[in-house]
Biopython code that builds the backbone (N, CA, C, O; Angstrom):
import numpy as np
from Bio.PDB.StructureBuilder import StructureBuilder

atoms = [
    (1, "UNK", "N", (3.840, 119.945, 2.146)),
    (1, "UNK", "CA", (3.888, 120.356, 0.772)),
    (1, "UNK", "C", (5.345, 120.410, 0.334)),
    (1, "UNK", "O", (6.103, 120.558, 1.293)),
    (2, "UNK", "N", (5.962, 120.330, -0.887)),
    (2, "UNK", "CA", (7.130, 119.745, -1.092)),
    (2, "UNK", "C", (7.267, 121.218, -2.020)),
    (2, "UNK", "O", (6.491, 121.781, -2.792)),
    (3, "UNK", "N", (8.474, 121.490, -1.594)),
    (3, "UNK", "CA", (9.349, 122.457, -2.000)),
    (3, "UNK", "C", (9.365, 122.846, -3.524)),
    (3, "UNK", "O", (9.116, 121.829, -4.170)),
    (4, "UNK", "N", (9.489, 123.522, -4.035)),
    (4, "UNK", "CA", (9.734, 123.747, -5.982)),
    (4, "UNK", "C", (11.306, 123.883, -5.693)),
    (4, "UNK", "O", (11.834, 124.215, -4.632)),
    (5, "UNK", "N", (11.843, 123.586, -6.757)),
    (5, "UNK", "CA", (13.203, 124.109, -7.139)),
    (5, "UNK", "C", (12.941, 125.006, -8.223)),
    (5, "UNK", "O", (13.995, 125.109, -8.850)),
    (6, "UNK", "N", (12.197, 125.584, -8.658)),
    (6, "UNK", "CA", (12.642, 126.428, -9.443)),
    (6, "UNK", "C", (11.981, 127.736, -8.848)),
    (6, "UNK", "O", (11.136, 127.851, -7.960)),
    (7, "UNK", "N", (12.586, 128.621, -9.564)),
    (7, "UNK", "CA", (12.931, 129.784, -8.507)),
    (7, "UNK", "C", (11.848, 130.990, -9.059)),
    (7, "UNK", "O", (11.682, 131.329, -10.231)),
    (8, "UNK", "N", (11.222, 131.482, -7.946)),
    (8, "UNK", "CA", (10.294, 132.910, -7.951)),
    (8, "UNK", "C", (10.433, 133.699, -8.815)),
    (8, "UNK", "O", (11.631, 133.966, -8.901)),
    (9, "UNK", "N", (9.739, 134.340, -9.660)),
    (9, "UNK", "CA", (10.298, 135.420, -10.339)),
    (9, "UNK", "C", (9.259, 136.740, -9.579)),
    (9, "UNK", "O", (8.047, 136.872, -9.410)),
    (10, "UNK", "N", (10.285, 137.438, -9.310)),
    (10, "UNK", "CA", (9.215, 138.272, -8.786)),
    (10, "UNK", "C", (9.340, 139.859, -9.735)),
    (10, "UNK", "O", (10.270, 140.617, -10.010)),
    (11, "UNK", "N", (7.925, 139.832, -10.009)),
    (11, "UNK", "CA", (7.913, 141.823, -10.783)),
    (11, "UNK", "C", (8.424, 142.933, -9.800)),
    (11, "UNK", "O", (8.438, 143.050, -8.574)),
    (12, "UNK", "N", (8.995, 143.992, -11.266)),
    (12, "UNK", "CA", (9.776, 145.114, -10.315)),
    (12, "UNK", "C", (8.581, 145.990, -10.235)),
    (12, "UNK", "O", (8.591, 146.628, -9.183)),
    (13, "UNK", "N", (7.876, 146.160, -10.754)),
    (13, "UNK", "CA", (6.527, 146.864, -10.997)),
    (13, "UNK", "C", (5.365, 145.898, -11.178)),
    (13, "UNK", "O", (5.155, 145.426, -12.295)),
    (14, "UNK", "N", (4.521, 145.547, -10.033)),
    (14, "UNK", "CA", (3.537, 144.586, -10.086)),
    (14, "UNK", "C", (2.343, 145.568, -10.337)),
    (14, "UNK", "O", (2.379, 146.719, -9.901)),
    (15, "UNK", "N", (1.294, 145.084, -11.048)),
    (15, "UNK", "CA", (0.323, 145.750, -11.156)),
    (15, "UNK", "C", (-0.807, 146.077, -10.069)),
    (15, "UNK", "O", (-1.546, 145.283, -9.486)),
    (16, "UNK", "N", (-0.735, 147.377, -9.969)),
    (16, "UNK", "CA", (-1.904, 148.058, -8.198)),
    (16, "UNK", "C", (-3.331, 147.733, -9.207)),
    (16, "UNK", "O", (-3.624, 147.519, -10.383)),
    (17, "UNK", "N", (-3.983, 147.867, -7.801)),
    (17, "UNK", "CA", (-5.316, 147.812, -8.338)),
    (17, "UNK", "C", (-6.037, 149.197, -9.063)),
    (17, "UNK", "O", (-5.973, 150.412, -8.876)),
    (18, "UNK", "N", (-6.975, 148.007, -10.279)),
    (18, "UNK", "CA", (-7.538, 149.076, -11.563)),
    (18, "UNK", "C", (-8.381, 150.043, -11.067)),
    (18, "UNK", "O", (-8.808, 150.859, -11.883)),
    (19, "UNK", "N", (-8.784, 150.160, -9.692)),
    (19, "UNK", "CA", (-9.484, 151.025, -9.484)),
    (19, "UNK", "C", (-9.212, 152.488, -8.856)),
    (19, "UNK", "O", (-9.996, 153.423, -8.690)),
    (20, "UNK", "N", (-7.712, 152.358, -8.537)),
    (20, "UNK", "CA", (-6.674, 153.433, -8.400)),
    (20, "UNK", "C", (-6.202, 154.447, -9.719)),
    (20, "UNK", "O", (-6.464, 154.064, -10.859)),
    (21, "UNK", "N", (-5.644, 155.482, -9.546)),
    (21, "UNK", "CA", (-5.175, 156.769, -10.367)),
    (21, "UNK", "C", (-3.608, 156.043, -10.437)),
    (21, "UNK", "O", (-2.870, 156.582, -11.262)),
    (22, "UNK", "N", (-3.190, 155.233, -9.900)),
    (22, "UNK", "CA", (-1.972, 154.782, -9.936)),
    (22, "UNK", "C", (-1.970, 153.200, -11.220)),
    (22, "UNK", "O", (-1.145, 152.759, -12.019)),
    (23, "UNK", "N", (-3.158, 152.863, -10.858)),
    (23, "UNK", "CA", (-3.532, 151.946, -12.241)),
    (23, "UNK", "C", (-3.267, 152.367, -13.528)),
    (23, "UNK", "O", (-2.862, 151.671, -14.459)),
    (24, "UNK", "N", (-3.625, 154.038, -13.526)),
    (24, "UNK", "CA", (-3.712, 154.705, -14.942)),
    (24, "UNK", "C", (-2.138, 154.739, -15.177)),
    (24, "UNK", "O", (-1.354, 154.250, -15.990)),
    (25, "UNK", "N", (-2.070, 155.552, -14.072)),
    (25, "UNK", "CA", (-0.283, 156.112, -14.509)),
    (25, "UNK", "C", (0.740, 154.349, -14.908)),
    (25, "UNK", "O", (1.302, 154.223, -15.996)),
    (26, "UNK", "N", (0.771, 153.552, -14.154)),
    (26, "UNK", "CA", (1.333, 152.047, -14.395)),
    (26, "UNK", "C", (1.219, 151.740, -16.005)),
    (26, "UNK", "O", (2.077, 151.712, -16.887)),
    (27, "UNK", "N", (-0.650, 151.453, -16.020)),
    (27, "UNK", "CA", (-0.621, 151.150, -17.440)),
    (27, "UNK", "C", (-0.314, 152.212, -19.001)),
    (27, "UNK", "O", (0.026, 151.896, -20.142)),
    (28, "UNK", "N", (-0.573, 153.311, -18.468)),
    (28, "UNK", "CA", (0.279, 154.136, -19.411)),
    (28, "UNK", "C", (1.643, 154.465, -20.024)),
    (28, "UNK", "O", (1.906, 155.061, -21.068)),
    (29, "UNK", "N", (2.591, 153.818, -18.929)),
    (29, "UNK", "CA", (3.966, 153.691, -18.428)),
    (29, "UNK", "C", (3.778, 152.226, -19.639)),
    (29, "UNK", "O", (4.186, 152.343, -20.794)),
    (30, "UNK", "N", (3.314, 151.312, -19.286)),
    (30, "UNK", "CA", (3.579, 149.756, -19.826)),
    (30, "UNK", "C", (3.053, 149.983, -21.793)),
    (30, "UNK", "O", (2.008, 150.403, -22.288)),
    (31, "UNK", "N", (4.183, 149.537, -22.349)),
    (31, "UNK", "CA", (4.322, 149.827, -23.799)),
    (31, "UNK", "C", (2.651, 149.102, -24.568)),
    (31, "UNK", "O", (1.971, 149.568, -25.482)),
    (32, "UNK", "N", (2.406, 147.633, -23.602)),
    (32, "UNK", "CA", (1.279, 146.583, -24.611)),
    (32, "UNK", "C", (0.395, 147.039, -24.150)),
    (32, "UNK", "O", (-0.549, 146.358, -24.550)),
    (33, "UNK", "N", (-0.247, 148.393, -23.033)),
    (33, "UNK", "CA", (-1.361, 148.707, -23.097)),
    (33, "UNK", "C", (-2.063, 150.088, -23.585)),
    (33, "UNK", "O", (-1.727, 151.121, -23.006)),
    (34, "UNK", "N", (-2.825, 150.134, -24.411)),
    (34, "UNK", "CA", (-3.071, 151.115, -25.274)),
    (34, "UNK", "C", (-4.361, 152.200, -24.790)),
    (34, "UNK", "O", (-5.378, 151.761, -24.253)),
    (35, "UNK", "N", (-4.199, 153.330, -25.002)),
    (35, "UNK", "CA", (-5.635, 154.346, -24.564)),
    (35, "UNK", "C", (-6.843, 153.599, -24.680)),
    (35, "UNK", "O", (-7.620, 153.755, -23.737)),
    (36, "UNK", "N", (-7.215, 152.806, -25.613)),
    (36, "UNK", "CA", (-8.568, 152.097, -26.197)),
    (36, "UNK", "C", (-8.229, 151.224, -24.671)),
    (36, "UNK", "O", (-8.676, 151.995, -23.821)),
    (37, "UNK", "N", (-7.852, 150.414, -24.188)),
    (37, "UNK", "CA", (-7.843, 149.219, -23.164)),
    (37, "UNK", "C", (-7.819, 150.126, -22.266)),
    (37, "UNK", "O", (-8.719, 149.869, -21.466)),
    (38, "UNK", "N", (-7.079, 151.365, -21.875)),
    (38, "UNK", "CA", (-7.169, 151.910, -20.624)),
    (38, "UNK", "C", (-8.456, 152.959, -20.458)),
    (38, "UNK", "O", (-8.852, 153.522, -19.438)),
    (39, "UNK", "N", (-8.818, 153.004, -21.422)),
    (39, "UNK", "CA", (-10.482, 153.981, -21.594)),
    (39, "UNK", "C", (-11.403, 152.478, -21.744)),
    (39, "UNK", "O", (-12.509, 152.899, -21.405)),
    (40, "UNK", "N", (-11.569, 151.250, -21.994)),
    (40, "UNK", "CA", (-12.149, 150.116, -21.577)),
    (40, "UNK", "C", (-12.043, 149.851, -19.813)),
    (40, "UNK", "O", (-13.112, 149.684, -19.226)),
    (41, "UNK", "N", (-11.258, 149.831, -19.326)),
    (41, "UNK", "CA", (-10.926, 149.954, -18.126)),
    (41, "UNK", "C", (-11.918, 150.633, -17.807)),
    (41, "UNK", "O", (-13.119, 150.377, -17.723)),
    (42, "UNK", "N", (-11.036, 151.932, -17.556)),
    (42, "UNK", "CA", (-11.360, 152.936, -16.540)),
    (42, "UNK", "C", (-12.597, 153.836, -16.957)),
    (42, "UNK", "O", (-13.532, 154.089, -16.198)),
    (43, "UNK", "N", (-12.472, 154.318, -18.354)),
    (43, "UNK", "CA", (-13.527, 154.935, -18.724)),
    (43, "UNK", "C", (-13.304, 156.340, -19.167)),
    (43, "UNK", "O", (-14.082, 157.193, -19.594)),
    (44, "UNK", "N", (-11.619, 156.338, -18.874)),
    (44, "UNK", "CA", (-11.009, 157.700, -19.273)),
    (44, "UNK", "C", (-10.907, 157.538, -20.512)),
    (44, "UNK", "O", (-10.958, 156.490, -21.157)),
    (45, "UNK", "N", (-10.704, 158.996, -20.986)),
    (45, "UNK", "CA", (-10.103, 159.441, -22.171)),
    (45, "UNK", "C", (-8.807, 159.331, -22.569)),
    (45, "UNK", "O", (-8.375, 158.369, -21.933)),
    (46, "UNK", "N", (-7.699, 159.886, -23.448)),
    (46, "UNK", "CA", (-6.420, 160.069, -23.719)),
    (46, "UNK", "C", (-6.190, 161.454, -23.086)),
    (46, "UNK", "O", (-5.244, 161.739, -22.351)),
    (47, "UNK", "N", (-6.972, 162.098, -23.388)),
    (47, "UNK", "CA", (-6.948, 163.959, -22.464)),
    (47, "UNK", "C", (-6.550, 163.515, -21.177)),
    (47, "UNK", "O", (-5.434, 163.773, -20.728)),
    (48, "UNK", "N", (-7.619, 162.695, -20.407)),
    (48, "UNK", "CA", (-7.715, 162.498, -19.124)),
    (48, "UNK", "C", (-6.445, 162.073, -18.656)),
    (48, "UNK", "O", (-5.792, 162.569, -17.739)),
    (49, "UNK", "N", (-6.073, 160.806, -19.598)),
    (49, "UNK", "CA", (-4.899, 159.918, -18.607)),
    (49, "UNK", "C", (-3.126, 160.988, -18.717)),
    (49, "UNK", "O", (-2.220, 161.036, -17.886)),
    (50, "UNK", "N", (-3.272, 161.838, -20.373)),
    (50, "UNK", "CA", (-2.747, 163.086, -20.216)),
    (50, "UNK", "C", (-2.890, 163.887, -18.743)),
    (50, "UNK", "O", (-1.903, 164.156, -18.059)),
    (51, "UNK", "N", (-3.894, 164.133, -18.464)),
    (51, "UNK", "CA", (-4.111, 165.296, -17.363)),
    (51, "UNK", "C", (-3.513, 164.410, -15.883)),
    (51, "UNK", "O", (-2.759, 164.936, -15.065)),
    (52, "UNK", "N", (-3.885, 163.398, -15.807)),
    (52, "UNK", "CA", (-3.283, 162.410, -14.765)),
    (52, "UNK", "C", (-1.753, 162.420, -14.892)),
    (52, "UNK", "O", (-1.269, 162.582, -13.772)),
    (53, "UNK", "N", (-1.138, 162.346, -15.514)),
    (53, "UNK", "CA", (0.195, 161.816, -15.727)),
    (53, "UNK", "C", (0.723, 163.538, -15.615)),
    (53, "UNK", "O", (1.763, 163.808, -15.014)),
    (54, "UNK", "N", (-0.091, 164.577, -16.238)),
    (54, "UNK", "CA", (1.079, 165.400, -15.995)),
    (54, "UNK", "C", (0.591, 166.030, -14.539)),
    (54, "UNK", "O", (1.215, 167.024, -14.164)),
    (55, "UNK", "N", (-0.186, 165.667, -13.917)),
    (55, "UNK", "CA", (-0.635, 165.958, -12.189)),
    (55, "UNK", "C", (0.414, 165.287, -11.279)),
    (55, "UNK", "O", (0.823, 165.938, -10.318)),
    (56, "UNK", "N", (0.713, 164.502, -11.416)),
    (56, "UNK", "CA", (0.956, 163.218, -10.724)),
    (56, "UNK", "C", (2.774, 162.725, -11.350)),
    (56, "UNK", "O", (3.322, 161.847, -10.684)),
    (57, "UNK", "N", (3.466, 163.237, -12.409)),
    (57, "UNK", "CA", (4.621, 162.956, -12.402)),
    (57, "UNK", "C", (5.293, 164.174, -12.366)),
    (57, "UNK", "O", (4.678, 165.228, -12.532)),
    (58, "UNK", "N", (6.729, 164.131, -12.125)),
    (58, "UNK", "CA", (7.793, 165.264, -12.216)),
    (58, "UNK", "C", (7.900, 165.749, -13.890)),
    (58, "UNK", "O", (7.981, 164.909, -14.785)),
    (59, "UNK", "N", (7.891, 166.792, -14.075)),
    (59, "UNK", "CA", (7.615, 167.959, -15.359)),
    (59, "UNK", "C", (9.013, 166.884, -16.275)),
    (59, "UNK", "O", (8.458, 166.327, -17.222)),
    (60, "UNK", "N", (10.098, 166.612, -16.237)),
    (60, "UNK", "CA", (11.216, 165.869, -16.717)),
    (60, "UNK", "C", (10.485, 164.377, -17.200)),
    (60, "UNK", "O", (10.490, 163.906, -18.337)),
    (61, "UNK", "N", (9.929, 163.860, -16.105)),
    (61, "UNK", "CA", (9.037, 162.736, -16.411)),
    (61, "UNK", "C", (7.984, 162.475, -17.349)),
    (61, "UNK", "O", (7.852, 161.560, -18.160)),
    (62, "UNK", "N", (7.124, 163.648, -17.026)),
    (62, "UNK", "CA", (6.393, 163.914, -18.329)),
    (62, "UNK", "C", (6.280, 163.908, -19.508)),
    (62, "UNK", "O", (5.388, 163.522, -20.263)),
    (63, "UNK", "N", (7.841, 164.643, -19.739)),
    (63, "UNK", "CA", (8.415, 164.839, -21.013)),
    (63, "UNK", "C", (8.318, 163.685, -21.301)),
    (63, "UNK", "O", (7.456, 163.255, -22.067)),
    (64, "UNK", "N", (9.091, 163.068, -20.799)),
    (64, "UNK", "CA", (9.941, 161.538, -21.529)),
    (64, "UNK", "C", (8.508, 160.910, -21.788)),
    (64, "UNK", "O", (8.132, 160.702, -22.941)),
    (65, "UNK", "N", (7.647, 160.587, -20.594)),
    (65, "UNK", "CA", (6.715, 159.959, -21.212)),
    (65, "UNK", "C", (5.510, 160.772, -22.226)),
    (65, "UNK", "O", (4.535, 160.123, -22.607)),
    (66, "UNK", "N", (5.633, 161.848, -22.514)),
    (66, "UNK", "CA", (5.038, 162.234, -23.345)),
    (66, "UNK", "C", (6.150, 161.903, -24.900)),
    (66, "UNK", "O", (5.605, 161.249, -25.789)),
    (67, "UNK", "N", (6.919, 162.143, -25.028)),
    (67, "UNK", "CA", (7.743, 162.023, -26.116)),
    (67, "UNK", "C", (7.443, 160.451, -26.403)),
    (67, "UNK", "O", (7.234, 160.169, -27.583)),
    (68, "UNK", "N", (7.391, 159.225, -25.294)),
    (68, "UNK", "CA", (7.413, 157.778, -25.689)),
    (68, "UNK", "C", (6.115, 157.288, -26.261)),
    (68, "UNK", "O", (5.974, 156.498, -27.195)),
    (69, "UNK", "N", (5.117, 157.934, -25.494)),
    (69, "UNK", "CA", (3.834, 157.648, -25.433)),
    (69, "UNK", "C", (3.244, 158.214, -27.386)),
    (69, "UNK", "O", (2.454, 157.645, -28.139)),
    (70, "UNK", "N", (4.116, 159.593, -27.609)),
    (70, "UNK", "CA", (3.943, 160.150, -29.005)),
    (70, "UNK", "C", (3.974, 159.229, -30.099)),
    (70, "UNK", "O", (3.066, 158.935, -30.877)),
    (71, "UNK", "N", (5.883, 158.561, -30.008)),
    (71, "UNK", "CA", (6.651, 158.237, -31.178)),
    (71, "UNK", "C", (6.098, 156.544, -31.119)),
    (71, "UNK", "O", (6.193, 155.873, -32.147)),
    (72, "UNK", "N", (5.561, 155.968, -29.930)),
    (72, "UNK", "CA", (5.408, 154.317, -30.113)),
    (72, "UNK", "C", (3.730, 154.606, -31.002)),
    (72, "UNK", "O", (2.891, 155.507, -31.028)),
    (73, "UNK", "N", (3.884, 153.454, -31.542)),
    (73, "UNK", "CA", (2.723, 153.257, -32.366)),
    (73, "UNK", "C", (2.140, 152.352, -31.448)),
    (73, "UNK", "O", (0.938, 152.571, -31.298)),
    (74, "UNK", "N", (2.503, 151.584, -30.906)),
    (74, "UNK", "CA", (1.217, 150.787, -30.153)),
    (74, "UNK", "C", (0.298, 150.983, -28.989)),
    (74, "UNK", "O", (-0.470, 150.189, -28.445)),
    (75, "UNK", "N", (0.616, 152.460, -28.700)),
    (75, "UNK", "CA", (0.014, 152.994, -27.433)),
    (75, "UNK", "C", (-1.155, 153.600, -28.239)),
    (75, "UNK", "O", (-1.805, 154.523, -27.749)),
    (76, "UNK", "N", (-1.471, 153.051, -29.599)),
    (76, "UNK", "CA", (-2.761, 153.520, -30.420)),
    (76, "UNK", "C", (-2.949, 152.054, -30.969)),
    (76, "UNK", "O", (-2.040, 151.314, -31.345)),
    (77, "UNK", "N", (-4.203, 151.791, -30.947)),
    (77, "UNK", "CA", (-4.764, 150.189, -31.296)),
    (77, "UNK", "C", (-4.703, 150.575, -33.490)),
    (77, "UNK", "O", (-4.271, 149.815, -34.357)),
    (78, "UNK", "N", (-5.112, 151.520, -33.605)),
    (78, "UNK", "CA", (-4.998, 151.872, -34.945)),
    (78, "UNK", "C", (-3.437, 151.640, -35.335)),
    (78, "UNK", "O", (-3.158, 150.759, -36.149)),
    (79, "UNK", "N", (-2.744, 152.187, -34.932)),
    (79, "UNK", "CA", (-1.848, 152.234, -35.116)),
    (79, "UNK", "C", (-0.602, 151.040, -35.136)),
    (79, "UNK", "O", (0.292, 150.744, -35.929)),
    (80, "UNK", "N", (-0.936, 150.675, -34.179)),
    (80, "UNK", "CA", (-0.454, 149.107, -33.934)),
    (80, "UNK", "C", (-0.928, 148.110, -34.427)),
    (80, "UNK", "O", (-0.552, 146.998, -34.056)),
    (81, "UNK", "N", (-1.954, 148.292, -35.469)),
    (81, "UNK", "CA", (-2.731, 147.244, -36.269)),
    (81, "UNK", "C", (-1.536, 147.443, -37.456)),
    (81, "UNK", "O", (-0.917, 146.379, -37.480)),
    (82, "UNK", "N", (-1.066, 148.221, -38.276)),
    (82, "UNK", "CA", (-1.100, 148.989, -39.106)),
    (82, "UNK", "C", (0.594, 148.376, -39.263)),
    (82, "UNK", "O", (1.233, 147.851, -40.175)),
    (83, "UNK", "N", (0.794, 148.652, -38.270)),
    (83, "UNK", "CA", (2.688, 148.469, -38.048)),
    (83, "UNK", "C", (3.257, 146.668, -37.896)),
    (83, "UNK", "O", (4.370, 146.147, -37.970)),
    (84, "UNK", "N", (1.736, 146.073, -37.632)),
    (84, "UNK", "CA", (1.990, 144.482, -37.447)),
    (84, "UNK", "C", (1.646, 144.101, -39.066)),
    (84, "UNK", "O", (2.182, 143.097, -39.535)),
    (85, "UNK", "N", (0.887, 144.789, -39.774)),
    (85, "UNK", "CA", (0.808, 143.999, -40.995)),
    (85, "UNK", "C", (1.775, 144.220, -41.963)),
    (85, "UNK", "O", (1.801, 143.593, -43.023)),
    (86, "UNK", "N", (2.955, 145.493, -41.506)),
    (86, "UNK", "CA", (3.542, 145.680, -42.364)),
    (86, "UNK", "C", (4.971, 145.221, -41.762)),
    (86, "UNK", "O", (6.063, 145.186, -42.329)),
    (87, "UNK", "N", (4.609, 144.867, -40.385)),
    (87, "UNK", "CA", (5.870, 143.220, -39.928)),
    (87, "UNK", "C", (5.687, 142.229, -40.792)),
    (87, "UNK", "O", (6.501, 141.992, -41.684)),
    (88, "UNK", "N", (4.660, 141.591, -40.621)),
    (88, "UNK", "CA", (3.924, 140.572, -41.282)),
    (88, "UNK", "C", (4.713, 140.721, -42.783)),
    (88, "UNK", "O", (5.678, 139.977, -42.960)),
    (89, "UNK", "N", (4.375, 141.548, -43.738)),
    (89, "UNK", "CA", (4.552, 141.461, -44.635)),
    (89, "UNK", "C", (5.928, 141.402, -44.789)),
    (89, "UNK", "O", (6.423, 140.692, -45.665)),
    (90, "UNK", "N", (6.548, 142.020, -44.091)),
    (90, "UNK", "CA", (8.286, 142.449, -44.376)),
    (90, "UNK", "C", (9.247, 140.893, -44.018)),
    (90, "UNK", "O", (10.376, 140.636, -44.438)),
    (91, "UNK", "N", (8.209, 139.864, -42.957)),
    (91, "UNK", "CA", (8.522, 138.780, -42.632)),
    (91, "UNK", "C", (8.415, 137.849, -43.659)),
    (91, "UNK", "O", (9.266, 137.000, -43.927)),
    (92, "UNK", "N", (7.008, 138.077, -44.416)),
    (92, "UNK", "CA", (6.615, 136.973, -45.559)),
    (92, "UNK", "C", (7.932, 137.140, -46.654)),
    (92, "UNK", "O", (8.707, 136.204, -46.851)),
    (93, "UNK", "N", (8.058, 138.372, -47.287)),
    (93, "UNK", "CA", (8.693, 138.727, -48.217)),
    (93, "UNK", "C", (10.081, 137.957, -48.136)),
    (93, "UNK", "O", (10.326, 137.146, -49.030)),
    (94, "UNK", "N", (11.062, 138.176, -47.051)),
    (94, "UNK", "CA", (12.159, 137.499, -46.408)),
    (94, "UNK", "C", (12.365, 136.212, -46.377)),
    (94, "UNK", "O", (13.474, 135.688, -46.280)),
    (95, "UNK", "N", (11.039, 135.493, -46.477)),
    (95, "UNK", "CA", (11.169, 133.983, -45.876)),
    (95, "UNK", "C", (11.572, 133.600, -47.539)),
    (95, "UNK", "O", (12.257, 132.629, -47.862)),
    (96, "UNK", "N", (10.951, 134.641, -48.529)),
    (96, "UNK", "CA", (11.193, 133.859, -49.764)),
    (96, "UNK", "C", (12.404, 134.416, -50.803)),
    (96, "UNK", "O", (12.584, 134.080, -51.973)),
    (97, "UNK", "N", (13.120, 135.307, -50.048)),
    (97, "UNK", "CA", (13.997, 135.605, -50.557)),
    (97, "UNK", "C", (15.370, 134.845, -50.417)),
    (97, "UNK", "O", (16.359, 135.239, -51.034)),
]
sb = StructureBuilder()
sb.init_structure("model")
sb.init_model(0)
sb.init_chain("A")
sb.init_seg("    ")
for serial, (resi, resn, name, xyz) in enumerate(atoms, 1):
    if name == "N":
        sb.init_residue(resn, " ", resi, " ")
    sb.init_atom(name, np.array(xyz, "f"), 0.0, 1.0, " ", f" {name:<3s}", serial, name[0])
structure = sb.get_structure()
């Protein structure tokens, strides 16, 4: 079999398997996946993956990801609908200015 030249990329955080408590905490951590996909998943709630994350990380950690998880809009599918149409629009407007 003949060699590639182009080169591996390898993830710093590869994704564990979905059937782990470490699945939850990963995809909660990752900005493009939202409570609705991780309650499709797993079957949890937002309470739940709350109650996971503050079991399971350092109280400092928490914070931060509670503060990120708050202020991003796309860790809510509502929300991230909402914030792309008003990209969308802010893009259209521009192209004709």
């Amino acid at each position: 079999m003949k060699k590639s030249h182009r080169p591996q990329t390898k993830v710093k955080n590869p994704e564990p398997n979905q059937k782990s408590s470490n699945w939850v905490i990963w995809a909660a951590w990752a900005d493009r996946i939202t409570f609705e996909d991780i309650k499709k998943v797993t079957g949890m709630s937002e309470g739940d993956v709350i109650k996971i994350m503050r079991k399971n990380l350092k109280p400092s950690s928490f914070r931060l990801w509670r503060k990120r998880a708050k202020g991003q809009s796309i860790k809510h599918r509502k929300k991230f609908e909402v914030l792309r149409k008003e990209i969308r629009r802010k893009i259209k407007k521009s192209d004709y200015i």
